[in-house]
Structures are given as structure tokens and as C-alpha cells.
VOBA-1610 file (N, C-alpha, C; in pm, whole numbers, padded with zeros to 5 digits, always signed):
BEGIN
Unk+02358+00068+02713Unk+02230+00130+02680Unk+02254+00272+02630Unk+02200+00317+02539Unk+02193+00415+02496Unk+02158+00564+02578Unk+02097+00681+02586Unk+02034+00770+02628Unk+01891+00757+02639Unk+01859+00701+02784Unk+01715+00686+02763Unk+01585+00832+02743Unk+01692+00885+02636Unk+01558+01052+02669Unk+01444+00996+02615Unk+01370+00925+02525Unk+01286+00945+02536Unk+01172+00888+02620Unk+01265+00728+02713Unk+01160+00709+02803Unk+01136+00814+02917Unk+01276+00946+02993Unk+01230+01006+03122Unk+01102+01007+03149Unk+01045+01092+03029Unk+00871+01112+03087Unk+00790+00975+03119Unk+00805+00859+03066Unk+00721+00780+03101Unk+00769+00733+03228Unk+00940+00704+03255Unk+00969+00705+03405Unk+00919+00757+03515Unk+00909+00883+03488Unk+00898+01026+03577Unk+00719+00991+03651Unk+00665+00938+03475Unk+00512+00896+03555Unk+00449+00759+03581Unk+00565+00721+03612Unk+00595+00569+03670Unk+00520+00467+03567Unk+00497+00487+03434Unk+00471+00400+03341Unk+00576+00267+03297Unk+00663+00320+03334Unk+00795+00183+03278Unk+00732+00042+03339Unk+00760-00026+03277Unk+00778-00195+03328Unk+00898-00210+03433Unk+00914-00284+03531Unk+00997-00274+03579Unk+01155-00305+03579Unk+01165-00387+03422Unk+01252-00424+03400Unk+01282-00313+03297Unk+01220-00185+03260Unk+01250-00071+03203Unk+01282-00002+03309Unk+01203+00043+03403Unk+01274+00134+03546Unk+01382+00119+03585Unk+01427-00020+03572Unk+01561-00030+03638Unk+01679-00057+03565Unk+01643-00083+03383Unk+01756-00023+03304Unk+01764+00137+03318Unk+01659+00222+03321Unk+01625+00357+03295Unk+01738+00420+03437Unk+01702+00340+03539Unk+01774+00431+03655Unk+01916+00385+03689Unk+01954+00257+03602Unk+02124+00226+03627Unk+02132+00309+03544Unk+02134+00357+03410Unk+02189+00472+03343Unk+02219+00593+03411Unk+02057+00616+03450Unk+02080+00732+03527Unk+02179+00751+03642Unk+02222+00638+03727Unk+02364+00665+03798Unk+02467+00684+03737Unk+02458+00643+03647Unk+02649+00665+03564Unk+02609+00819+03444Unk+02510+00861+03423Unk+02529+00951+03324Unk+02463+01118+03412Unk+02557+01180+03399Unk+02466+01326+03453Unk+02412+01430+03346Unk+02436+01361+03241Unk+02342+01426+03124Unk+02155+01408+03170Unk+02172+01294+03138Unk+02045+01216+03160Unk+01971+01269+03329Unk+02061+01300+03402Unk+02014+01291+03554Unk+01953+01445+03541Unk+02055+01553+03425Unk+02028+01695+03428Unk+01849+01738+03352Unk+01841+01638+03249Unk+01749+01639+03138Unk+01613+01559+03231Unk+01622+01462+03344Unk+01572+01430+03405Unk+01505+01524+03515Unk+01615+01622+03587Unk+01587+01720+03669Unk+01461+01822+03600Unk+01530+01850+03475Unk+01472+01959+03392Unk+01312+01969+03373Unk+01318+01805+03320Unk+01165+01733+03304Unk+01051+01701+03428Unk+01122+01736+03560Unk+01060+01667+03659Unk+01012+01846+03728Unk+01075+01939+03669Unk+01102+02073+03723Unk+00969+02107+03637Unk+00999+02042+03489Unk+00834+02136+03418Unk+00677+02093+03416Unk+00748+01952+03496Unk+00595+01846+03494Unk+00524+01956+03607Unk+00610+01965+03771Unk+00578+02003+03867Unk+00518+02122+03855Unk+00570+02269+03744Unk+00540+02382+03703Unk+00341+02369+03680Unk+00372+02296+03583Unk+00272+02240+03488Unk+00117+02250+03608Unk+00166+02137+03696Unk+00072+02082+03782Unk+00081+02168+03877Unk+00093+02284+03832Unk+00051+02396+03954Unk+00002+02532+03925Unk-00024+02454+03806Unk-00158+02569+03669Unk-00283+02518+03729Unk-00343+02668+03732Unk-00550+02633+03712Unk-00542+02571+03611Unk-00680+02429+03627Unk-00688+02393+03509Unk-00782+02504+03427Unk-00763+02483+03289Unk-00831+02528+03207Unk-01010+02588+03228Unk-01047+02695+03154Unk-01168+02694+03179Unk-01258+02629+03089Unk-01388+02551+03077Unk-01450+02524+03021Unk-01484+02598+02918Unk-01517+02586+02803Unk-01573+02632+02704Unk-01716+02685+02713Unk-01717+02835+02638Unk-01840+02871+02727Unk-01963+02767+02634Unk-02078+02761+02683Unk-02189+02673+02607Unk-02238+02741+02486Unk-02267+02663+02383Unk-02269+02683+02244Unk-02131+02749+02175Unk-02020+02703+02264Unk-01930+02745+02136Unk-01862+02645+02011Unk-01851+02527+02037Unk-01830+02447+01932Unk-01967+02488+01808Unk-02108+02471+01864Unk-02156+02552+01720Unk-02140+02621+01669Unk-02095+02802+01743Unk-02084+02876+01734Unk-01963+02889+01611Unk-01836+02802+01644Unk-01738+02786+01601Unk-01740+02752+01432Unk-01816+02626+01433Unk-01845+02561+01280Unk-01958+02624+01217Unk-02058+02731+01243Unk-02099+02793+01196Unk-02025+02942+01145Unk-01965+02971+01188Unk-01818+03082+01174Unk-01712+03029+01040Unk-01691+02891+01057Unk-01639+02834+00955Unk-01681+02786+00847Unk-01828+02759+00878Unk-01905+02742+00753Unk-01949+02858+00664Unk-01957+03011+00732Unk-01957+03124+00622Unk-01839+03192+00622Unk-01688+03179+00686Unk-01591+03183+00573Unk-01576+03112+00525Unk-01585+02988+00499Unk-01566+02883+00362Unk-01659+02985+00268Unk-01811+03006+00293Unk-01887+03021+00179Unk-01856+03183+00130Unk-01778+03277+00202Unk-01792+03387+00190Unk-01582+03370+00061Unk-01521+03299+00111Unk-01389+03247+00039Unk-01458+03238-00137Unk-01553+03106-00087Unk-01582+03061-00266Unk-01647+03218-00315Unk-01728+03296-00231Unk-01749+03416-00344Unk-01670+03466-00410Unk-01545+03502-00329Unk-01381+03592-00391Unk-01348+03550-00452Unk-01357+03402-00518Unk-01277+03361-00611Unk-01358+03339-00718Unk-01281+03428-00831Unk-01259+03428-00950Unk-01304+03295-01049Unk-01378+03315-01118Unk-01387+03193-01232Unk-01232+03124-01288Unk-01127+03184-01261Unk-01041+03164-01292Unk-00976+03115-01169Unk-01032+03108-01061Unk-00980+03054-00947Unk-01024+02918-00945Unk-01162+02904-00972Unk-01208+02770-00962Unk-01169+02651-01062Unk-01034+02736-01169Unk-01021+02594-01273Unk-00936+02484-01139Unk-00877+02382-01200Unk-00828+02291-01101Unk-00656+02283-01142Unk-00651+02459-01131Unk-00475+02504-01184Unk-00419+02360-01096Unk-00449+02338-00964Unk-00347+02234-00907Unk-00339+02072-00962Unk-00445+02064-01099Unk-00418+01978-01163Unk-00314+01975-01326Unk-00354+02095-01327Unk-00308+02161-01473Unk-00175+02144-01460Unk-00121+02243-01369Unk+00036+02242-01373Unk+00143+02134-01323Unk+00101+02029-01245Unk+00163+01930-01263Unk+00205+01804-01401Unk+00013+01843-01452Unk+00032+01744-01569Unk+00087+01850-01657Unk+00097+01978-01687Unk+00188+02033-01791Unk+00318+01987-01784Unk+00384+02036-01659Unk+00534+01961-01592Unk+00549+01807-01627Unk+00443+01745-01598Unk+00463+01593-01645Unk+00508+01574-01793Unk+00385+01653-01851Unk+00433+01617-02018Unk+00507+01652-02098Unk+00605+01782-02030Unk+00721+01854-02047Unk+00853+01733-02042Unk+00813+01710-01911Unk+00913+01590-01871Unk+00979+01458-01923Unk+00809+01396-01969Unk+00825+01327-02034Unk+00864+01337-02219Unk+00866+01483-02252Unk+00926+01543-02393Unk+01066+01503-02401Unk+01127+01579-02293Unk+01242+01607-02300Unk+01328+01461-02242Unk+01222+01333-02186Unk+01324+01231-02177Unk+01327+01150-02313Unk+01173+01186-02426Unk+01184+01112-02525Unk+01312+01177-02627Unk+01315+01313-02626Unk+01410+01353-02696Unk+01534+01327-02659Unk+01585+01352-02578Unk+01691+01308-02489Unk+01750+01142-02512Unk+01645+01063-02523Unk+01687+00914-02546Unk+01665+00914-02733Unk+01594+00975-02758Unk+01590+00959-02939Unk+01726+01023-02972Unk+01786+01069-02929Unk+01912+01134-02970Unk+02021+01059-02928Unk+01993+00951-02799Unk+02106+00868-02774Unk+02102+00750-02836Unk+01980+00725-02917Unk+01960+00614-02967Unk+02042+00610-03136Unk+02029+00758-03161Unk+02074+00798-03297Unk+02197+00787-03301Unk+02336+00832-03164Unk+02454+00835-03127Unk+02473+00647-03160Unk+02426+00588-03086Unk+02402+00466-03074Unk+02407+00415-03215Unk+02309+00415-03299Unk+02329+00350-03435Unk+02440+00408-03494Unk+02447+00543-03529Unk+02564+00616-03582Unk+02681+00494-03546Unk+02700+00481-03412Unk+02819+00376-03349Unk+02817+00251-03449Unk+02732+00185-03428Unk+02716+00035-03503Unk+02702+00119-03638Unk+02654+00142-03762Unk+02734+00203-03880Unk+02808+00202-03927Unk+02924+00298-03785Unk+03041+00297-03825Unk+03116+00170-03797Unk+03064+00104-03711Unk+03194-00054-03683Unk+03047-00161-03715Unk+02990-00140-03812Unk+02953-00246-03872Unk+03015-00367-03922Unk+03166-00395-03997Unk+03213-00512-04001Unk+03271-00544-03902Unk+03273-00484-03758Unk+03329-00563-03667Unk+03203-00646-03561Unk+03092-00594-03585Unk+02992-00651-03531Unk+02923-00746-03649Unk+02936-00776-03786Unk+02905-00865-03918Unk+03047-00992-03826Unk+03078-00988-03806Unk+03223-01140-03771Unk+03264-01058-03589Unk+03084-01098-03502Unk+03136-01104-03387Unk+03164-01200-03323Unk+03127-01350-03383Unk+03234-01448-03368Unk+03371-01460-03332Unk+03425-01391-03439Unk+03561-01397-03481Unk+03634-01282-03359Unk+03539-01220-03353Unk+03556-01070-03229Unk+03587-01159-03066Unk+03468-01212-03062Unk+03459-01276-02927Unk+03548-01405-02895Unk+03572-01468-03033Unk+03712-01571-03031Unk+03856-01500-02962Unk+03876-01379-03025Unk+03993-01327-02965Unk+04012-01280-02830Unk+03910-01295-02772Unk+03894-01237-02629Unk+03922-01047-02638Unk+03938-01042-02512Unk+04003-00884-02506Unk+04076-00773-02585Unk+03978-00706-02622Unk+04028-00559-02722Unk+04056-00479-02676Unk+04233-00497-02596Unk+04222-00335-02525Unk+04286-00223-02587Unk+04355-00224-02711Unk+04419-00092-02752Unk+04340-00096-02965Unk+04395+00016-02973Unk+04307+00019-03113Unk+04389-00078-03222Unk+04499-00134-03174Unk+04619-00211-03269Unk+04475-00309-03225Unk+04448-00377-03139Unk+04367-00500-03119Unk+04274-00476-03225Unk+04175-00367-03264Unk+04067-00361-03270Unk+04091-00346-03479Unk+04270-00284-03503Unk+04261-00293-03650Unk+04260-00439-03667Unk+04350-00544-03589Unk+04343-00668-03611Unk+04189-00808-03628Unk+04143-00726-03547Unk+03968-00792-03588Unk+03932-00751-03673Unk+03951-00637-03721Unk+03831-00553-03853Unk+03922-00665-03944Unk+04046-00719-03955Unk+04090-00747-04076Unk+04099-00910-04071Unk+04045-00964-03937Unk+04071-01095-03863Unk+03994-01161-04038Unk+03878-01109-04125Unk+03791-01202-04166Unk+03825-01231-04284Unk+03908-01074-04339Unk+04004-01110-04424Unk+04118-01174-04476Unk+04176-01208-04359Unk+04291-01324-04326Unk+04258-01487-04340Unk+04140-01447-04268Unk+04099-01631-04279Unk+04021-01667-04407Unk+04003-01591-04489Unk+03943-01567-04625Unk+04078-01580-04720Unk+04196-01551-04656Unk+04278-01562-04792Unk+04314-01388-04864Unk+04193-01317-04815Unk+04212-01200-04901Unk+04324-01096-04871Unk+04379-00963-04974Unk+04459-00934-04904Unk+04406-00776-04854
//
């Protein structure tokens, strides 16, 4: 079993099942981590429960409260600026968006250009990729003069 920290507290307030209590407390014999973190927890519950409780809230303060919050909200929207109220937190994401999406169209229009440039230049080896894919494996550039000229050979030409 692992470190039961995060059941102690439910141990401590006798919530476990009992077939959790009594994995929870064989650990606790073999580990004195757990027994220390146990002590610790049983030391702040006891602290705890030997606080006054709390005092009541005096009467009318929850109104009191959301009426307080309802004129700084309204006293906020005065301070701000006509220029406060555009919806900048919409603006500047979609600027960023369409930035983003600029620079991936350019970015791929330029690899696409690399790309044809490629086929261009080895255009007759992709015109007889038959003859390419018959030979199997092109691994050095001696392979690759021998295909460009594979179509000329079987043509007769010189």
C-alpha cells in the first residue's frame, strides 16, 4: 500500500469503511512517517476544537454586503473610459489569431514552392516512376544517375 496521507483525516474521524481502517492502520504500524503526519493531524484537529466557535453575522449583513457590491460595480463602470468598454479582450486574441494564421499560410506557401522547385528539378525521374520503383532502393547519387538514364537505355538511346 502506498502512503495513506490522504485518507488520515477521514481515519482520524472515523469515516473509513472498515476494511479501509484496517489497511489504513497496518500501514500505520510499519511506517513512522505516516504515524508522525498522523500525530501532527490529530494535534491540529484537537487545537481546532478548542476554538470559540465563530460569531454569528451581525443581522442585515449579507444585504448590507451585496448592496456595497452593487455600487462598486456601478461606481467601477463610471471610471471606465469609452475606451475601456470596447471588448479589447476580444480584439486581441482575434488579432493574435489572424497574425497566426498569416504567418502559417506564408510559412507553408513557401514550403510548398521549395516543394515544386524539388519536382522541376527531378522531373524525369518522377515522368518513369515505374522504372524508379522497379529498381527498388536509391541509396547513393551513382543509384539515382542510373534511373535518370534507366529510360534511355531501354529506349536504345544514347
Amino acid at each position: 500500500m502506498n502512503h495513506p496521507v490522504s485518507q488520515l483525516t477521514a481515519y482520524l474521524d472515523d469515516a473509513l469503511s472498515a476494511a479501509e481502517r484496517a489497511e489504513v492502520e497496518a500501514h500505520l504500524e510499519a511506517c513512522p512517517e505516516c504515524r508522525a503526519e498522523r500525530d501532527r493531524l490529530s494535534a491540529a484537529i484537537a487545537a481546532l476544537s478548542r476554538l470559540p466557535p465563530a460569531p454569528a453575522p451581525l443581522s442585515g449583513f449579507e444585504q448590507r454586503f451585496y448592496a456595497r457590491l452593487a455600487r462598486e460595480k456601478a461606481a467601477l463602470r463610471e471610471r471606465r473610459s469609452p475606451l475601456d468598454r470596447f471588448a479589447w479582450r476580444w480584439l486581441v486574441p482575434t488579432l493574435a489569431g489572424a497574425l497566426a494564421t498569416a504567418a502559417v499560410i506564408v510559412y507553408t506557401g513557401g514550403q510548398r514552392r521549395d516543394h515544386e522547385a524539388f519536382l522541376a528539378e527531378h522531373l524525369e525521374l518522377f515522368q518513369s516512376y515505374e522504372l524508379v520503383a522497379s529498381v527498388g532502393a536509391v541509396d547513393s547519387p551513382d543509384d539515382v544517375e542510373v534511373v535518370v538514364h534507366l529510360d534511355e537505355l531501354q529506349e536504345g538511346r544514347p
